[in-house]
C-alpha positions, -999 to +999 in steps of 0.1 A: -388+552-021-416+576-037-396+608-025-364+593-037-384+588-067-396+624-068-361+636-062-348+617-092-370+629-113-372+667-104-359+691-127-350+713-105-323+691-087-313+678-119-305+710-129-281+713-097-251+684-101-241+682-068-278+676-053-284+651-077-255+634-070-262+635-034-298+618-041-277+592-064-258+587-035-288+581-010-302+552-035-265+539-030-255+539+007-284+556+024-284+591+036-300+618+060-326+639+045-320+677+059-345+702+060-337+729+081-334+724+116-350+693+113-334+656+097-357+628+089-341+596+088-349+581+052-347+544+049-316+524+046-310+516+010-290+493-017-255+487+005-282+481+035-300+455+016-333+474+009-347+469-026-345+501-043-353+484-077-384+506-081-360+535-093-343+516-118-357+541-145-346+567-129-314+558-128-308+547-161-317+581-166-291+596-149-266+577-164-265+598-194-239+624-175-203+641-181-198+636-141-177+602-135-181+596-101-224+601-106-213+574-135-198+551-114-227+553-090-252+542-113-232+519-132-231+503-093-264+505-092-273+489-123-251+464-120-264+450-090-300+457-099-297+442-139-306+407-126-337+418-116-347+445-142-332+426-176-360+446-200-348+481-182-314+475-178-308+469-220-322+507-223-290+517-204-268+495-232-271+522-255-258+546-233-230+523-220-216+514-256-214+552-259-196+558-233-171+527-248-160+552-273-158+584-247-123+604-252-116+597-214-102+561-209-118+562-175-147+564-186-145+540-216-130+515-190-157+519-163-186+518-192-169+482-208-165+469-167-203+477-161-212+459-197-195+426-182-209+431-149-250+433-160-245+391-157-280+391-181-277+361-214-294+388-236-258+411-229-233+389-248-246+400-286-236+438-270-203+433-257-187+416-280-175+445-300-164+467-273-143+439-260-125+437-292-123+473-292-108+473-258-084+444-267-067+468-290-072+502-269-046+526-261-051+531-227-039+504-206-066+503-179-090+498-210-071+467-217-072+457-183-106+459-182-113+443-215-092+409-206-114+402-177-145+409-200-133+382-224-135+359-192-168+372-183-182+369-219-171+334-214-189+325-186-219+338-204-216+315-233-217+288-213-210+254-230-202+275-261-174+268-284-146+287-276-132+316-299-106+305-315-098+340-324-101+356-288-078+330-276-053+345-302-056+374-294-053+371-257-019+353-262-006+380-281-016+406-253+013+382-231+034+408-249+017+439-238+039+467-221+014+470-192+025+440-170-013+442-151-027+434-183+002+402-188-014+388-157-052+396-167-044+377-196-031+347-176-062+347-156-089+350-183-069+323-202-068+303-177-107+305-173-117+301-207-095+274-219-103+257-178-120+226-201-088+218-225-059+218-194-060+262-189-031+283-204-001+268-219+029+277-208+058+271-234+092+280-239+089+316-254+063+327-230+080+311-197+112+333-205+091+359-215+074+361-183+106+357-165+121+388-185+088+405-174+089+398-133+109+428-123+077+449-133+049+429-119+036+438-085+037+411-056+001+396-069+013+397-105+046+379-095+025+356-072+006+346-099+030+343-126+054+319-103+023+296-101+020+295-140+059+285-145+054+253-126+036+244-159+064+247-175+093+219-176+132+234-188+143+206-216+177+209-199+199+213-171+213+236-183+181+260-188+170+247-156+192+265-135+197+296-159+157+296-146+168+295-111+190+321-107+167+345-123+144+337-099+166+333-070+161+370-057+123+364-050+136+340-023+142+368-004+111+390-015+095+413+012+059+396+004+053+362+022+035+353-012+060+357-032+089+340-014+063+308-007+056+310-045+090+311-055+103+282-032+076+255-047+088+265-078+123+257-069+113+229-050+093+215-076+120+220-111+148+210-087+135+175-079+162+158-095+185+178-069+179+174-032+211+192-029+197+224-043+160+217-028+180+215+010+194+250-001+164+266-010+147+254+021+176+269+041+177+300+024+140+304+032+143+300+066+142+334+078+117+344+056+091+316+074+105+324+110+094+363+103+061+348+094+054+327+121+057+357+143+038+377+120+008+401+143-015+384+110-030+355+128-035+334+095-004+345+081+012+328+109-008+298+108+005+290+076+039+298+079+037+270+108+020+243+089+048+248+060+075+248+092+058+214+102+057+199+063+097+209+062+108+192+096+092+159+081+119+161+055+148+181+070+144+169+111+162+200+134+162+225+103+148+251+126+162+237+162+187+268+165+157+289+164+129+266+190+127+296+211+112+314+182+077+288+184+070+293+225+033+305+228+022+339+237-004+344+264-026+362+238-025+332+206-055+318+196-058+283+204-052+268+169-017+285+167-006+276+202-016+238+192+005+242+155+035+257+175+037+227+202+039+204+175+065+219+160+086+220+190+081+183+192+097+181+163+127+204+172+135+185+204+170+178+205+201+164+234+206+206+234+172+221+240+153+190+256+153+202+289+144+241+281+113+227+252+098+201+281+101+231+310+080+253+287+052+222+276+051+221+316+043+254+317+010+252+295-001+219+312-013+239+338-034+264+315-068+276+320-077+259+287-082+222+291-082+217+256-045+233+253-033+218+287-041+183+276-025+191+240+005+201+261+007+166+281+005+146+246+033+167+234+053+154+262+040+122+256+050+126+223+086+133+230+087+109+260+090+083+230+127+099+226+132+113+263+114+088+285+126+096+323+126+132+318+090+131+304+078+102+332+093+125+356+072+154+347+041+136+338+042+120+372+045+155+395+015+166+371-004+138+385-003+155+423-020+183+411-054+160+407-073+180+381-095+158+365-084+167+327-046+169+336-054+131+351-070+116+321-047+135+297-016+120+317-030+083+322-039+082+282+000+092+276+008+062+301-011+037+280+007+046+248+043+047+266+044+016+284+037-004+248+060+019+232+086+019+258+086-012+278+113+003+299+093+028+320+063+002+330+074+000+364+076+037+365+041+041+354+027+018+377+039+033+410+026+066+397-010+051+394-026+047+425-053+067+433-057+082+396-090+063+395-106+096+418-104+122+395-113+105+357-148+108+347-139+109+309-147+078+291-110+086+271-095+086+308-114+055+321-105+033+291-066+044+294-064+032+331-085+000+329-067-009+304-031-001+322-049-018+353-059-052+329-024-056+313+002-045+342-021-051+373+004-073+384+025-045+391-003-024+408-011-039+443-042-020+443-055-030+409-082-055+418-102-031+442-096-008+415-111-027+393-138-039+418-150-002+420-158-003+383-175-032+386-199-020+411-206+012+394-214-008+357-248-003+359-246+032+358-218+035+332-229+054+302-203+045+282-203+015+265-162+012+257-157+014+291-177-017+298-159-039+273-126-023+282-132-036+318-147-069+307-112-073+287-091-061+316-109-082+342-104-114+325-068-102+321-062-095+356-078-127+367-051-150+346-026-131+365-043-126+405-071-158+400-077-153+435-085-115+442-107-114+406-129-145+401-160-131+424-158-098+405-152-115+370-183-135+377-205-110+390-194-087+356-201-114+333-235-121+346-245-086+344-233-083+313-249-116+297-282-110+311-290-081+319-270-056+293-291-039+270-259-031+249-257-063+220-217-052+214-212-053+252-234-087+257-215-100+227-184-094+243-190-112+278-204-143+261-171-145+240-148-144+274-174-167+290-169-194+262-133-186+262-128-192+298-143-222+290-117-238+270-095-237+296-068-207+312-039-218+292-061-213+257-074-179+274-036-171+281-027-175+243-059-152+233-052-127+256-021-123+265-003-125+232+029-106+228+020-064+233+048-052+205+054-069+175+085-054+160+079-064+126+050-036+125+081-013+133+058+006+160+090+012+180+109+024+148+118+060+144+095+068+108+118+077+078+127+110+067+099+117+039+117+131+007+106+165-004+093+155-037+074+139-018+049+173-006+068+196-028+038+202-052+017+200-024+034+233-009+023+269-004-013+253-012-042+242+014-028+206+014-006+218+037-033+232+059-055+203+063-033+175+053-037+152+025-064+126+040-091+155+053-081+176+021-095+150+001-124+144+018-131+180+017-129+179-019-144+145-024-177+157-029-171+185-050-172+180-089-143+163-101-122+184-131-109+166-155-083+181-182-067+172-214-030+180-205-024+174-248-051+198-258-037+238-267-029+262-282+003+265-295+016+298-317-005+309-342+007+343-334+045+355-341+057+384-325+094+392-330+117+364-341+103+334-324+071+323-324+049+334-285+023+308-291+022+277-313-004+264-335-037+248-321-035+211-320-063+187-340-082+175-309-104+141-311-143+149-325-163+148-293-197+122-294-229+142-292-264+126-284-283+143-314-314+142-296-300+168-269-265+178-279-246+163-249-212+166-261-188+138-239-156+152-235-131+126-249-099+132-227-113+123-194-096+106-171-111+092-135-089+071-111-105+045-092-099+063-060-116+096-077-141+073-086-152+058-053-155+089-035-178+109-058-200+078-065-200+073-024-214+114-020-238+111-052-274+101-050-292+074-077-302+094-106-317+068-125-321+032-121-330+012-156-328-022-169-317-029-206-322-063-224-294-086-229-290-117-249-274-147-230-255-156-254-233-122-253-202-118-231-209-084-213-167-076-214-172-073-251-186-036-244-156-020-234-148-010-268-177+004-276-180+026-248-145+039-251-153+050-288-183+073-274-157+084-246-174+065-216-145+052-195-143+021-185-131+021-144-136-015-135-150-046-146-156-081-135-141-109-152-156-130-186-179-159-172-179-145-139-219-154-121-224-118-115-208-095-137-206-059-131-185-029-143-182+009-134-181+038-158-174+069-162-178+098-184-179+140-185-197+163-206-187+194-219-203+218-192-185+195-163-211+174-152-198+137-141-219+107-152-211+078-129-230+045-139-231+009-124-238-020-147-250-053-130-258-088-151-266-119-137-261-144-163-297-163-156-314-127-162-319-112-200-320-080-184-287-057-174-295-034-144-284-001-155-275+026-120-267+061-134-255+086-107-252+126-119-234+154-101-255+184-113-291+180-114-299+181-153-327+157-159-321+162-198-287+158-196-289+124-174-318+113-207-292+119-230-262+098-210-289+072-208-300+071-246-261+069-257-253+040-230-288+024-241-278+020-279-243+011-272-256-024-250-285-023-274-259-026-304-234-049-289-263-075-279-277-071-308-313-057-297-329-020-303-331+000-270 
């Protein structure tokens, strides 16, 4: 560092532009040092992680240059190094508002870019102007530059009130000739108006942005068919006048643009599942291309959109089922994605050619994927039972222990699905029990021994083996499953079963450490006890009960149904993990009412309308915790951030008896506290659940617990950012609401 140091600050190599470039360029990405014959390896530096922050003077120095690419160097540099430096970096402002006003738009564009990027509070009172300034620039990479700085500048307010004015003129720039900067403007909207419902999309600018998607890029289009589904045509008329302007991105060489374009058909089309089924059919090349794209995610999720299709349009791809074989050299997650769309695709035509393939990977080196490929056959054995048996049972010979398990665990589903091939199953399971060791595998057959051992000659002695081996099971489902199947068995064969029933329900009474497996035998004991016929009715109730339509094919799921769920990563994970992904994540909460609409008029009808009167936010005076008024919390929303939030606070609050707690609703909703649910007037013990969101996002989640022979209401606040002064302030306004309704001082 000291001779990069010394390097910087020679006059000599200042004096030379292209060596002190090269030293800039050392401080950048690291460098070797030459000296004559000789190199001496200097240190790795900034892109290596080393902290060069001791030359940050330097630097700044050598900022004030005519060479651009030595400019863009340091301005890297002092970006990155701002954090750390705030006092040193603002004597580099000066120079960078200069160069905000430089003849060369490059250079007034990189200087605004590096302003934004110095992420230091003290920066906002110094970029303000430029970003103006660049609003209105000539050069269009200026404005470019300057859209994303209003985002930025933003973000550095914080919970500031948002400029009225900015937002203005941001909707005006909608209009600007330089489509990049259309879509800049979208985004930074978008991010600065994220607390009142993002950008508004209304009439004039949806058909202006449609007159404006010929020039966008693929990213620009991308993003601008995402904004339209904001927007809802007020006829049928304009509805379709929409979709046949859009109708050539269905066909779009980008896999973004086509998937962007189809949600936004699927999605304004939803009153016409003709037009939806057209769309999907039209796109149907477009996804197949995809799914044997050489991008490994690209074709990932061109097969989880394939599977979300064939739940609503069953065979839409079966013409093409040769198209989702698996390649020797797949990853594992596509070859798992592509078998269960051929499940799907199965059909009187292909059956034979689709199961002959699934054979094929049953027999793979991967376990995993071989036993996915036997539950795929399972799977369609639902539809094509004696093919499936047939195949499952010649898999059986091959006595590898995964194929084994794999294969008796399909049995087990099959025969309650398909009571037809029972007797099948049972001639094919003999001699199974020598290659399981999975618990998965042991489960499946005792269970197929318990409930059909009638069929099985060998069953008992089966059985019997397990019985002997119990002590040295490690798995305690297995032991129940065999308590169950034993007692099941021995209704049907009294005489092969009752020493080996007795002998597992001893061991299992007194000397099984397990309390589930303990609690298990002493239930059958007693049971037994009441007689055979009693055990009978228990046990061997009905297997299928068609009322819970387990043998029904499931209904076709209409495509409204996912179709604002598509081309996003719902479709990845499903809608069950997806929300548990999310479910601990901070919960945003919009006002769909609250926005700007046209204060701005450009040409004859008006681009933006005027801002709306919003509701006056409540504000704790004592800390300015603004609650926004327009959230909204569902129950369900509710009970999964409460369930991943810990106790903030825990307080109790005085309460006269004489006050009916559900007289507080009220009041809370007037200091925008929601009210999610509430125990009924007179109830012992009354409790309710609230809600509320401030203005920097933070979710306030509070329990309120009275029991009527207490004067004290137990007050449970939970927080989902860690703002002590915040959670004081929520407190204080709940506090003087219960205070004032009971008619006490908190």
């Amino acid at each position: 560092m000291k001779e990069l140091k010394k390097a910087l600050s020679n006059p000599h190599v200042q004096a030379d532009p292209l060596r002190y470039r090269n030293v800039i360029q050392r401080v950048i990405r690291g460098s070797l040092l030459s000296g004559g014959q000789n190199a001496s390896r200097e240190a790795w530096h900034m892109t290596q992680g080393i902290d060069v922050s001791s030359v940050f003077m330097e630097m700044v120095k050598a900022s004030a240059t005519i060479d651009i690419v030595q400019k863009k160097l340091v301005y890297l540099y002092m970006c990155t190094y701002a954090p750390l430096k705030p006092d040193l970096a603002l004597l580099a402002v000066n120079t960078l508002c200069k160069d905000c006003s430089d003849p060369n738009p490059m250079v007034r564009g990189l200087a605004l870019r590096s302003m934004c990027s110095l992420r230091m509070p003290s920066i906002q009172e110094y970029i303000q102007q430029p970003i103006l300034n660049g609003l209105r620039d000539k050069a269009s990479y200026v404005r470019r530059v300057a859209v994303l700085g209003c985002a930025k500048m933003q973000k550095l307010q914080g919970d500031g009130e948002v400029d009225g004015a900015l937002v203005n003129e941001l909707y005006s720039l909608l209009r600007d000739q330089d489509p990049i900067v259309v879509v800049n403007c979208l985004r930074a909207l978008e991010e600065i108006l994220a607390y009142e419902g993002g950008v508004v999309i209304n009439k004039p600018i949806a058909h202006h942005l449609l007159n404006r998607m010929p020039d966008l890029d693929q990213w620009g289009q991308s993003e601008v068919l995402t904004f339209l589904l904001r927007y809802k045509p007020r006829c049928e008329e304009e509805l379709f006048d929409i979709l046949n302007l859009l109708d050539g991105y269905l066909k779009s060489s980008s896999p973004s643009v086509v998937m962007a374009a189809t949600k936004l058909f699927l999605v304004l089309a939803k009153d016409f599942p003709h037009v939806q089924t057209d769309v999907l059919v039209r796109v149907k090349g477009p996804l197949l291309a995809a799914c044997s794209s050489e991008s490994r995610e690209l074709c990932f999720t061109a097969l989880c959109h394939v599977r979300q299709i064939l739940d609503s349009l069953p065979g839409h791809f079966s013409s093409h089922y040769k198209k989702f074989f698996c390649s020797y050299s797949e990853p594992h997650y596509i070859k798992c994605q592509k078998m269960e769309v051929l499940c799907k695709l199965v059909n009187d035509e292909n059956v034979q050619q689709i199961l002959e393939e699934l054979r094929g990977y049953c027999t793979d080196v991967s376990a995993e994927l071989a036993q996915g490929a036997i539950f795929a056959i399972g799977n369609i054995a639902r539809t094509y039972t004696e093919q499936c048996v047939r195949i499952l049972t010649e898999l059986l010979e091959l006595k590898q222990e995964h194929i084994t398990s794999a294969v008796v665990q399909v049995f087990r589903d099959l025969v309650w699905l398909c009571p037809q091939c029972t007797e099948s199953v049972s001639q094919a399971l003999p001699g199974c029990e020598e290659a399981i060791q999975d618990s998965e595998g042991k489960q499946a057959l005792i269970w197929l021994l318990g409930v059909h051992g009638e069929r099985v000659p060998s069953a008992p002695y089966v059985l019997e083996d397990f019985v002997e081996n119990v002590k040295s099971e490690a798995f305690s489902v297995v032991k129940i499953e065999l308590l169950t199947a034993l007692v099941r068995l021995f209704l049907a064969r009294p005489a092969e079963c009752q020493d080996m029933l007795g002998r597992l329900l001893y061991y299992c009474i007194e000397e099984e450490t397990d309390m589930m497996v303990r609690d298990r035998a002493l239930f059958y004991y007693r049971l037994l006890q009441a007689g055979t016929e009693e055990t009978k009715r228990v046990l061997c109730s009905p297997t299928s009960d068609l009322s819970l339509r387990l043998l029904e094919d499931q209904a076709k799921c209409s495509v409204n149904a996912w179709a604002s769920d598509f081309n996003s990563l719902v479709t990845i994970y499903g809608k069950e993990q997806w929300a548990s992904l999310t479910g601990n994540q901070v919960i945003e909460l919009h006002s769909t009412d609250s926005a700007y609409e046209t204060s701005t008029v450009v040409g004859e009808e008006p681009l933006v309308t005027e801002k709306k009167e919003g509701v006056p936010c409540v504000a704790s005076s004592s800390s300015g915790l603004t609650l926004i008024p327009s959230s909204c919390l569902t129950a369900e929303q509710f009970e999964r951030a409460w369930l991943n939030l810990v106790v903030g606070c825990q307080q109790a609050v005085p309460w006269q008896e004489n006050v009916q707690p559900d007289t507080i609703q009220a009041a809370l909703q007037v200091v925008h506290i929601q009210t999610i649910a509430m125990s009924k007037a007179n109830s012992q013990v009354w409790k309710a659940y609230l809600a509320a969101q401030d203005d920097a996002g933070c979710l306030f989640l509070t329990e309120l617990l009275l029991e009527m022979e207490n004067a004290e209401m137990q007050m449970l606040v939970k927080q989902s950012e860690d703002k002590p002064e915040a959670l004081q302030a929520f407190i204080s306004i709940v506090r003087t609401v219960l205070g004032t309704m009971a008619g006490l001082t908190s």
